[in-house]
Residue, then its C-alpha position, 0 to 999 in steps of 0.5 A: x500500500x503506497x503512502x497518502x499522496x496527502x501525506x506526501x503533500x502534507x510533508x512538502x507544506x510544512x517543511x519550513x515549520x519542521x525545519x523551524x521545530x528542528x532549529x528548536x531541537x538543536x538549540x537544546x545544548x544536550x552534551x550527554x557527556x558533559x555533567x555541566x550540560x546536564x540540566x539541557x540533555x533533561x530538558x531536552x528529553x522533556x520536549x521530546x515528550x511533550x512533542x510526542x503528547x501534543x500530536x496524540x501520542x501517549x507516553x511516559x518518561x521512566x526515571x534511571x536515577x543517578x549516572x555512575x562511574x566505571x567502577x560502579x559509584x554513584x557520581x550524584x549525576x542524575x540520568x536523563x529519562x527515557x521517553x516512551x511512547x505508543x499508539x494502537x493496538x489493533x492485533x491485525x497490524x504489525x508493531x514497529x518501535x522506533x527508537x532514537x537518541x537525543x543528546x549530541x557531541x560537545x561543539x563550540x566555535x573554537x572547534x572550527x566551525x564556519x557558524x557562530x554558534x554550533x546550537x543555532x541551526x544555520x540555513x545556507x543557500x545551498x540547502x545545508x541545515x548545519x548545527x549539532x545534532x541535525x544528523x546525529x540524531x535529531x533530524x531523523x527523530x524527529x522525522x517520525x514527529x513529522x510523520x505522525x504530526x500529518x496523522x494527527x492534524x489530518x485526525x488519523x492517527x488511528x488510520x496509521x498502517x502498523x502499531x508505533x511505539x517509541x524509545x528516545x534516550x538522551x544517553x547513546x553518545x555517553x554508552x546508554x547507561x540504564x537502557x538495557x534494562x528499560x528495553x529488556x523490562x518493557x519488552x516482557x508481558x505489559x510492558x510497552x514494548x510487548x508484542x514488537x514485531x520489529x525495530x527501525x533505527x535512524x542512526x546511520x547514513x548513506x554511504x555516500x552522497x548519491x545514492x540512499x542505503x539501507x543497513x544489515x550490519x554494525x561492527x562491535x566494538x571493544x574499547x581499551x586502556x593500557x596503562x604503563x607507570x614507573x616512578x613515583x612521579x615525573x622526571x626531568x629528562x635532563x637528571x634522568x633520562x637513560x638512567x630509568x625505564x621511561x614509561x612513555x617509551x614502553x606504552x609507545x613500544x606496546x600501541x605500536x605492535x598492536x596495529x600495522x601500517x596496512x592497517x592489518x592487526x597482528x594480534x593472534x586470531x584476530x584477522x584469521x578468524x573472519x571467514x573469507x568472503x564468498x564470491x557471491x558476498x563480493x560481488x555484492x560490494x562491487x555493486x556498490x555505489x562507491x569510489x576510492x575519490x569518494x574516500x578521498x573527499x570524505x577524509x580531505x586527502x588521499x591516504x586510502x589503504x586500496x585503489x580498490x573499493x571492495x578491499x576499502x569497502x570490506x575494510x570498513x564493513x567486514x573487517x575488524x579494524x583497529x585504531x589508536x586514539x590517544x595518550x593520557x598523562x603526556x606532557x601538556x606543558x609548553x612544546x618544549x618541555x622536557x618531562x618524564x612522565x611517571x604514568x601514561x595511559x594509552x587508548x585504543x579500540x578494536x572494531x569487530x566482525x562476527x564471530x569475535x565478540x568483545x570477550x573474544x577480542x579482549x582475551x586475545x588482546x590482554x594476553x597479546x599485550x603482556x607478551x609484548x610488555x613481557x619482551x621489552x626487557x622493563x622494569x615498569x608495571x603494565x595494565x591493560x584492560x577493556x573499558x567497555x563494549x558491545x556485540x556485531x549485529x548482521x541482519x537477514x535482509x530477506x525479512x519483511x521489514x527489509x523488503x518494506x524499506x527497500x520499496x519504501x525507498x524506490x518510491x521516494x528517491x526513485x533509485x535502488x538502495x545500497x545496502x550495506x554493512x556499516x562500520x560503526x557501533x550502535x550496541x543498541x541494536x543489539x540490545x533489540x535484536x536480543x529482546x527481540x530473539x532475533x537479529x534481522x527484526x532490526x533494520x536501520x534506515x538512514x535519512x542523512x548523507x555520508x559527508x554529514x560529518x556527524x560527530x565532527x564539525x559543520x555537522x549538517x543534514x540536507x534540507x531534501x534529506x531532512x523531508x525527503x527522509x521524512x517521507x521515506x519513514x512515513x512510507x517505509x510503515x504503509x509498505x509493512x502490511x503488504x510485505x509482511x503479507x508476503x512474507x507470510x505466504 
C-alpha cells in the first residue's frame, strides 16, 4: 500500500515549520557527556515528550536515577529519562518501535566551525541545515514527529498502517547507561514494548552522497586502556633520562605492535578468524555505489589503504579494524618541555566482525599485550584492560521489514538502495535484536548523507534529506502490511 499522496503533500507544506521545530531541537545544548550540560540533555528529553503528547501520542518518561562511574559509584549525576511512547493496538497490524537518541557531541566555535554558534541551526543557500545534532540524531527523530504530526492534524492517527511505539534516550553518545534494562523490562508481558514485531533505527547514513542505503550490519566494538607507570612521579629528562625505564617509551613500544601500517592487526586470531568472503558476498560490494575519490573527499586527502573499493569497502564493513586514539598523562606543558612522565595511559579500540565478540577480542588482546610488555626487557608495571563494549549485529535482509524499506525507498528517491554493512557501533541494536530473539527484526534506515560529518564539525543534514527522509519513514510503515503479507505466504 503506497503512502497518502496527502501525506506526501502534507510533508512538502510544512517543511519550513519542521525545519523551524528542528532549529528548536538543536538549540537544546544536550552534551550527554558533559555533567555541566546536564540540566539541557533533561530538558531536552522533556520536549521530546511533550512533542510526542501534543500530536496524540501517549507516553511516559521512566526515571534511571543517578549516572555512575566505571567502577560502579554513584557520581550524584542524575540520568536523563527515557521517553516512551505508543499508539494502537489493533492485533491485525504489525508493531514497529522506533527508537532514537537525543543528546549530541560537545561543539563550540573554537572547534572550527564556519557558524557562530554550533546550537543555532544555520540555513545556507545551498540547502545545508548545519548545527549539532541535525544528523546525529535529531533530524531523523524527529522525522517520525513529522510523520505522525500529518496523522494527527489530518485526525488519523488511528488510520496509521502498523502499531508505533517509541524509545528516545538522551544517553547513546555517553554508552546508554540504564537502557538495557528499560528495553529488556518493557519488552516482557505489559510492558510497552510487548508484542514488537520489529525495530527501525535512524542512526546511520548513506554511504555516500548519491545514492540512499539501507543497513544489515554494525561492527562491535571493544574499547581499551593500557596503562604503563614507573616512578613515583615525573622526571626531568635532563637528571634522568637513560638512567630509568621511561614509561612513555614502553606504552609507545606496546600501541605500536598492536596495529600495522596496512592497517592489518597482528594480534593472534584476530584477522584469521573472519571467514573469507564468498564470491557471491563480493560481488555484492562491487555493486556498490562507491569510489576510492569518494574516500578521498570524505577524509580531505588521499591516504586510502586500496585503489580498490571492495578491499576499502570490506575494510570498513567486514573487517575488524583497529585504531589508536590517544595518550593520557603526556606532557601538556609548553612544546618544549622536557618531562618524564611517571604514568601514561594509552587508548585504543578494536572494531569487530562476527564471530569475535568483545570477550573474544579482549582475551586475545590482554594476553597479546603482556607478551609484548613481557619482551621489552622493563622494569615498569603494565595494565591493560577493556573499558567497555558491545556485540556485531548482521541482519537477514530477506525479512519483511527489509523488503518494506527497500520499496519504501524506490518510491521516494526513485533509485535502488545500497545496502550495506556499516562500520560503526550502535550496541543498541543489539540490545533489540536480543529482546527481540532475533537479529534481522532490526533494520536501520538512514535519512542523512555520508559527508554529514556527524560527530565532527559543520555537522549538517540536507534540507531534501531532512523531508525527503521524512517521507521515506512515513512510507517505509504503509509498505509493512503488504510485505509482511508476503512474507507470510
Amino acid at each position: 500500500m503506497p503512502a497518502p499522496k496527502e501525506f506526501l503533500d502534507f510533508v512538502d507544506k510544512n517543511a519550513d515549520k519542521f525545519i523551524q521545530r528542528l532549529s528548536e531541537a538543536v538549540s537544546y545544548q544536550s552534551v550527554s557527556g558533559n555533567p555541566d550540560h546536564r540540566q539541557d540533555v533533561i530538558n531536552m528529553s522533556k520536549w521530546m515528550n511533550s512533542q510526542l503528547r501534543g500530536v496524540g501520542i501517549d507516553t511516559q518518561l521512566v526515571e534511571l536515577g543517578n549516572q555512575k562511574d566505571q567502577d560502579g559509584n554513584d557520581m550524584g549525576i542524575p540520568l536523563p529519562p527515557v521517553v516512551l511512547g505508543r499508539i494502537g493496538n489493533d492485533t491485525n497490524k504489525k508493531t514497529v518501535l522506533v527508537y532514537g537518541h537525543l543528546d549530541v557531541q560537545p561543539a563550540a566555535k573554537s572547534d572550527g566551525w564556519s557558524t557562530d554558534d554550533p546550537f543555532k541551526l544555520e540555513i545556507f543557500d545551498n540547502g545545508q541545515l548545519v548545527g549539532r545534532g541535525a544528523t546525529d540524531d535529531k533530524g531523523p527523530v524527529l522525522g517520525w514527529l513529522n510523520v505522525l504530526q500529518y496523522h494527527y492534524e489530518a485526525n488519523k492517527l488511528g488510520d496509521l498502517p502498523v502499531n508505533l511505539r517509541f524509545c528516545f534516550e538522551a544517553m547513546e553518545e555517553s554508552g546508554s547507561q540504564g537502557l538495557d534494562n528499560v528495553v529488556k523490562k518493557e519488552f516482557q508481558s505489559g510492558g510497552w514494548f510487548h508484542g514488537t514485531d520489529c525495530v527501525s533505527i535512524s542512526d546511520n547514513y548513506w554511504l555516500n552522497t548519491r545514492t540512499p542505503a539501507i543497513t544489515y550490519g554494525l561492527r562491535g566494538i571493544a574499547y581499551y586502556k593500557v596503562t604503563v607507570e614507573g616512578p613515583a612521579k615525573d622526571l626531568h629528562s635532563g637528571m634522568f633520562g637513560r638512567m630509568v625505564h621511561e614509561p612513555m617509551t614502553d606504552l609507545i613500544k606496546i600501541m605500536s605492535a598492536l596495529v600495522n601500517v596496512d592497517g592489518s592487526i597482528p594480534v593472534p586470531l584476530i584477522d584469521s578468524l573472519v571467514p573469507p568472503p564468498t564470491e557471491q558476498e563480493a560481488d555484492e560490494y562491487k555493486k556498490l555505489d562507491y569510489t576510492v575519490q569518494d574516500l578521498d573527499e570524505s577524509v580531505g586527502a588521499s591516504i586510502g589503504l586500496s585503489d580498490d573499493k571492495v578491499k576499502l569497502l570490506m575494510g570498513r564493513m567486514r573487517e575488524c579494524s583497529l585504531s589508536l586514539h590517544g595518550i593520557e598523562g603526556a606532557s601538556s606543558g609548553p612544546e618544549t618541555a622536557t618531562v618524564i612522565p611517571a604514568k601514561v595511559t594509552g587508548k585504543f579500540s578494536i572494531r569487530l566482525v562476527p564471530p569475535l565478540t568483545p570477550d573474544e577480542a579482549t582475551k586475545r588482546i590482554t594476553e597479546y599485550v603482556q607478551y609484548v610488555f613481557d619482551n621489552l626487557g622493563t622494569k615498569n608495571k603494565m595494565n591493560c584492560r577493556m573499558i567497555d563494549g558491545g556485540l556485531p549485529w548482521v541482519a537477514n535482509t530477506s525479512h519483511w521489514s527489509y523488503v518494506a524499506a527497500k520499496a519504501a525507498t524506490e518510491a521516494v528517491w526513485k533509485k535502488t538502495p545500497d545496502m550495506t554493512r556499516e562500520g560503526g557501533s550502535i550496541p543498541v541494536a543489539l540490545t533489540f535484536a536480543d529482546a527481540l530473539g532475533n537479529n534481522d527484526g532490526v533494520l536501520l534506515l538512514p535519512m542523512g548523507r555520508g559527508d554529514d560529518g556527524a560527530h565532527s564539525t559543520n555537522e549538517k543534514i540536507d534540507r531534501s534529506n531532512f523531508i525527503e527522509g521524512t517521507k521515506l519513514l512515513g512510507t517505509y510503515l504503509y509498505e509493512i502490511p503488504a510485505a509482511a503479507a508476503a512474507a507470510k505466504n
